[in-house]
C-alpha positions in Angstrom: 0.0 0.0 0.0 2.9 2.3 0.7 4.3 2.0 -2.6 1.1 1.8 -4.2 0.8 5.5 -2.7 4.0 7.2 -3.0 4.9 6.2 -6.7 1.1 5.4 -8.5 -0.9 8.3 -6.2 1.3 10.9 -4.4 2.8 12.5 -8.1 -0.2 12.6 -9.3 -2.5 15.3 -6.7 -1.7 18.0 -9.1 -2.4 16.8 -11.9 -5.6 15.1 -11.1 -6.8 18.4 -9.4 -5.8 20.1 -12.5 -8.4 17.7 -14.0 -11.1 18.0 -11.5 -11.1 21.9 -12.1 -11.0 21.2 -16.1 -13.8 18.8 -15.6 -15.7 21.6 -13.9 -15.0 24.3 -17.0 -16.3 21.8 -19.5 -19.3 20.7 -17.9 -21.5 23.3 -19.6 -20.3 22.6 -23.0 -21.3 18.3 -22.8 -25.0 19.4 -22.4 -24.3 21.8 -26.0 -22.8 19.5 -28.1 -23.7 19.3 -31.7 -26.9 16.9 -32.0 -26.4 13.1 -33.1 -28.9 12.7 -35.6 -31.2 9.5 -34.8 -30.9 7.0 -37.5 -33.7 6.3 -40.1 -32.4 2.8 -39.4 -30.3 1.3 -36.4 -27.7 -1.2 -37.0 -25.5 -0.7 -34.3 -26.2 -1.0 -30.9 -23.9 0.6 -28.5 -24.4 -0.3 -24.9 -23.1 1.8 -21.9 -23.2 1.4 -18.0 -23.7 4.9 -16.7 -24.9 6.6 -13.0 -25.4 10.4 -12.4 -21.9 11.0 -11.0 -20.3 10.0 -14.4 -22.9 12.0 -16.4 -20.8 14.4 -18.4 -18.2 11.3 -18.7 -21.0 8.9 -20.2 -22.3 11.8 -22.8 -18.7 12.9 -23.6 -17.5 9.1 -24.5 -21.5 8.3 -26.2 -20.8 11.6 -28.2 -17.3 10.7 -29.3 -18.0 7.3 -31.0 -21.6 8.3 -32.1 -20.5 11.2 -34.4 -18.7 8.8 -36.7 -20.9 5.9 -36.8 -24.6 7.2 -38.3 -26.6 4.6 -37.8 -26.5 3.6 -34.1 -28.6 3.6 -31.2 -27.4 3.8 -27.6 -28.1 1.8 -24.6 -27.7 3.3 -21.4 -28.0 1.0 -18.6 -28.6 2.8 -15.4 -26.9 2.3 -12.1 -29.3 3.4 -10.9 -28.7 7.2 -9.8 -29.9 8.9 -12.9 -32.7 10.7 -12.9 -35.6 12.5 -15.4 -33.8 15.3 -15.7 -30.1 13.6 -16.5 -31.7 11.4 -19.5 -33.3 14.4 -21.0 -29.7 16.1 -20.6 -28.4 12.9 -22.4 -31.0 12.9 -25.0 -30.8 16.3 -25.8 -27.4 15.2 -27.4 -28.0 11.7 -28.3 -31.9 11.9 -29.5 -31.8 8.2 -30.1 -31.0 7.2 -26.5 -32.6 4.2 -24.6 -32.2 4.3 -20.7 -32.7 0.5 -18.6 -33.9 1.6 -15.1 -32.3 -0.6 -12.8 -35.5 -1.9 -11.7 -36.0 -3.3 -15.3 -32.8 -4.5 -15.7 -33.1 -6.5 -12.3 -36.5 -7.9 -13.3 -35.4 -8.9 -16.7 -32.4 -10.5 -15.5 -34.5 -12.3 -12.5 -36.5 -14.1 -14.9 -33.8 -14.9 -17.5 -31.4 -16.4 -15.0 -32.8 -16.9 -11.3 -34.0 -20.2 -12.3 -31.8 -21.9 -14.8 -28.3 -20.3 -14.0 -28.6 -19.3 -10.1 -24.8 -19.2 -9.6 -24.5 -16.2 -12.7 -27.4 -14.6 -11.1 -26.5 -14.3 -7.8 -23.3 -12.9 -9.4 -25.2 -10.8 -11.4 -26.9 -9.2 -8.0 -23.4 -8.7 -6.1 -21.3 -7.3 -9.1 -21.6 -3.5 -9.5 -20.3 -3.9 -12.7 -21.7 -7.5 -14.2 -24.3 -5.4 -16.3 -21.5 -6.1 -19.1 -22.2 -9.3 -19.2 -25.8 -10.0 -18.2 -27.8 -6.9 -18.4 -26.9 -5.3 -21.8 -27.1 -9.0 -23.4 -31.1 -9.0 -22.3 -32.0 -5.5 -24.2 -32.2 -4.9 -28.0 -32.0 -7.0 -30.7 -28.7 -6.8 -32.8 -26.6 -10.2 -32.9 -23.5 -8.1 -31.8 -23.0 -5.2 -29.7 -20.4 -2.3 -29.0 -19.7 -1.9 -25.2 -17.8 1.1 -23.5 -17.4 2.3 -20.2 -17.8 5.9 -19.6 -14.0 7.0 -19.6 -13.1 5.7 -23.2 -13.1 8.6 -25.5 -13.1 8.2 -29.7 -10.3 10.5 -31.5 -10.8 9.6 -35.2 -13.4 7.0 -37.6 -12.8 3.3 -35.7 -12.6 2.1 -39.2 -11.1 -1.3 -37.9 -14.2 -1.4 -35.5 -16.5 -0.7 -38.3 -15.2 -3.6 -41.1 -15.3 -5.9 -38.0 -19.0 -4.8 -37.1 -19.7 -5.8 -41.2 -18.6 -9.0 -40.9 -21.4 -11.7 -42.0 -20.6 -13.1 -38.4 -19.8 -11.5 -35.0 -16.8 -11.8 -33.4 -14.9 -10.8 -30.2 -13.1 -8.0 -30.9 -11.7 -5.5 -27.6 -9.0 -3.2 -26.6 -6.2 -4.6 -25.2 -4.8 -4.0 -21.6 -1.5 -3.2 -20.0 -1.4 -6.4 -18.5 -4.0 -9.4 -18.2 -6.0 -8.5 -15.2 -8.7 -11.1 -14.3 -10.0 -12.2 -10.9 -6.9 -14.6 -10.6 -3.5 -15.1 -12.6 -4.3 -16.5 -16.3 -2.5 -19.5 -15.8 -4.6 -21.1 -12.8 -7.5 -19.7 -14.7 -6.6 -22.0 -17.6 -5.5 -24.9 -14.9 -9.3 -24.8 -13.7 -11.5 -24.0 -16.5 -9.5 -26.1 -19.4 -9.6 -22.8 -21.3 -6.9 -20.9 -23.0 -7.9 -17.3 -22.0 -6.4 -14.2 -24.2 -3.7 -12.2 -22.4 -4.8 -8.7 -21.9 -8.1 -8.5 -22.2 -10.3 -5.6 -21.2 -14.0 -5.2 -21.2 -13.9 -1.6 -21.1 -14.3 -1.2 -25.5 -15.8 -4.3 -26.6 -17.4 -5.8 -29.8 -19.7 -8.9 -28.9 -21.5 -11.6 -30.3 -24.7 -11.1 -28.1 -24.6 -13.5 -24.9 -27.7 -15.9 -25.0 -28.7 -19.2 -23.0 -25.3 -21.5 -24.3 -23.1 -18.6 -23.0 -24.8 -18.2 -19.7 -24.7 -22.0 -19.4 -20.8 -21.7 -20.2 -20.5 -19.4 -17.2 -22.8 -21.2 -14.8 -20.5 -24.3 -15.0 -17.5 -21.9 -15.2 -18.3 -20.1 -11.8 -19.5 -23.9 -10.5 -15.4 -24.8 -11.1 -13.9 -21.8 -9.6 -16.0 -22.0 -6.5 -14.6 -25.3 -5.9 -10.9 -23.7 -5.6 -10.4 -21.8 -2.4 -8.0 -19.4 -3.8 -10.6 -18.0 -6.0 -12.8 -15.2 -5.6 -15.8 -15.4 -7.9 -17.0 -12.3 -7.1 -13.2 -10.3 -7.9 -13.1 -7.0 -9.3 -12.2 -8.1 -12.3 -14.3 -10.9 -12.6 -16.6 -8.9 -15.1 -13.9 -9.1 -18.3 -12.7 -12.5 -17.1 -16.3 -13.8 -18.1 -16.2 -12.3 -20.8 -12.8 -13.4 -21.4 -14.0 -17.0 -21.2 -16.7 -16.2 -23.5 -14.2 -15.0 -26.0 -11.7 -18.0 -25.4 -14.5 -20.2 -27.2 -14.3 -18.4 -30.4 -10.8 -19.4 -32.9 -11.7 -15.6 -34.6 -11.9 -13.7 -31.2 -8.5 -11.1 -31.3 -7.6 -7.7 -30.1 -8.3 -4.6 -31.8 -4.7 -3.1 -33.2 -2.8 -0.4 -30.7 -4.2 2.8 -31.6 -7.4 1.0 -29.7 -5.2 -0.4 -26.7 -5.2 0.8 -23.4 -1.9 3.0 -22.6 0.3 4.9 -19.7 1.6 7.7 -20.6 0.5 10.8 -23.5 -2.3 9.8 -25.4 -1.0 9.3 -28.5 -1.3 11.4 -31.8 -2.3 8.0 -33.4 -4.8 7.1 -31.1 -8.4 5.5 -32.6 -9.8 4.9 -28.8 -8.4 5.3 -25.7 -9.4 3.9 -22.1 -8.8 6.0 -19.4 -8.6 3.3 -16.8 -9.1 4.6 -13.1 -5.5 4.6 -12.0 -4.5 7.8 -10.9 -1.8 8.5 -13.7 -3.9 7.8 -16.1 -7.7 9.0 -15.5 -6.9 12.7 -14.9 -5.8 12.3 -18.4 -9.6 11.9 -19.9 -9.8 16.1 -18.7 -6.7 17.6 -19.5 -5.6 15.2 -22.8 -8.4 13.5 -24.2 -11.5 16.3 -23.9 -9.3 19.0 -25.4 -8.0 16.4 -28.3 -12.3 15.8 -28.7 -12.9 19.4 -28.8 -10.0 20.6 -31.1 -11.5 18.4 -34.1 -15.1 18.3 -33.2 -15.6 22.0 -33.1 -13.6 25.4 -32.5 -13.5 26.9 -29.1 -14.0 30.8 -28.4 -10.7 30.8 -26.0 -8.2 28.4 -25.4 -8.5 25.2 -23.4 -5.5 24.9 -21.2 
């Protein structure tokens, strides 16, 4: 914990109250964004876990990806926390918004998997995060789906997304990580599970094949196995991209997106198609004082400077 906080946290307080107060100047200007058109015809569906606090996040990141790809819809599946007046601020941008309560998201997912796959549901109920995996599997109808959390910005046309969106069949397709980071090291997770999991995986900016009843059975026997092993936590963290991950692992086409989608330290790049701003101190403060400005700068001109 000590080193955790003098090298990862401590050199970091400026700049991530630098960000804070950036956050707070651009605030106003997420709720005047140029207008997304809604399509005469959705094809893509873009799905998005989202609460009030990361409001301005979720529209920024929505607004970012939407502008280059016309004929998407978006998914917002609620935490929760929003409110009347934060989806009208959201749809105000994005027109063709759908918000999931979280009371319909919990009934819908009660009668999918309470019965057959109790083990994924009462996973489902404990995870803050599992609406990756369950909840935006249960609402629209595409066969594949775009999923990104609310601190991954778009810089420039996700052409490699796009051809892989075309294909005649989905695929796994996501931005890879610094690191594999799953609920327990990849090599005991193989051990168990007889799987081969891909190294780096990360759930954050996804393309998916839309989960049904064989995938939910995968994971009901996958969770059944780790149980078993007392070294395993089941409910992790991280356990939301290792199911996924395990999804993925079944599929011989399932690869990473190239590296101007992969998560980075550091600059963002000049080259960069996506980036995730994971929540690690020296990176997230970067979302505010890098990647907003770099959104801005091409999307439209500002009357004074940024920075």
């Amino acid at each position: 914990m000590l080193k955790y906080k003098v090298l990862d946290c401590w050199p970091y307080k400026f700049k991530e109250m630098h960000a804070t107060r950036l956050r707070h100047k651009l605030r106003d200007k997420v709720f005047k964004l140029p207008q997304i058109p809604a399509p005469d015809k959705a094809e893509v569906e873009i799905h998005m876990f989202c609460g009030k606090k990361q409001l301005d996040m979720g529209i920024w990141a929505s607004w970012s990806i939407m502008r280059f790809i016309k004929n998407a819809v978006l998914f917002v599946h609620s935490d929760g926390t929003l409110r009347d007046k934060d989806n009208c601020s959201w749809q105000k941008v994005i027109p063709s918004i759908i918000i999931v309560s979280k009371k319909e998201a919990d009934n819908r997912a009660a009668d999918v998997l309470a019965t057959d796959y109790p083990l994924l549901y009462t996973w489902r109920c404990h995870n803050w995060c599992s609406a990756q995996v369950v909840d935006m599997n249960l609402f629209g109808e595409s066969d594949r789906l775009v999923i990104m959390d609310s601190d991954v910005l778009c810089f420039r046309k996700p052409t490699e997304l796009q051809a892989s969106l075309a294909l005649d069949e989905p695929v796994y397709r996501w931005n890879r990580d610094i690191r594999s980071a799953y609920l327990a090291d990849i090599e005991l997770l193989n051990e168990i599970t007889d799987l081969l999991l891909p190294e780096a995986f990360n759930a954050g900016f996804q393309l998916t094949p839309r989960l049904g009843n064989r995938d939910f059975e995968h994971l009901e026997r996958m969770i059944n196995l780790l149980k078993a092993d007392v070294r395993i936590d089941t409910n992790h963290f991280w356990s939301t991209q290792t199911y996924y991950a395990m999804c993925a692992a079944r599929c011989s086409n399932a690869q990473a997106l190239p590296n101007s989608y992969a998560v980075t330290l550091g600059q963002t790049q000049d080259d960069a198609v996506v980036r995730h701003y994971v929540g690690i101190p020296s990176v997230r403060p970067r979302y505010f004082t890098e990647g907003l400005p770099k959104i801005l700068n091409l999307g439209f001109k500002l009357k004074a400077p940024l920075l």
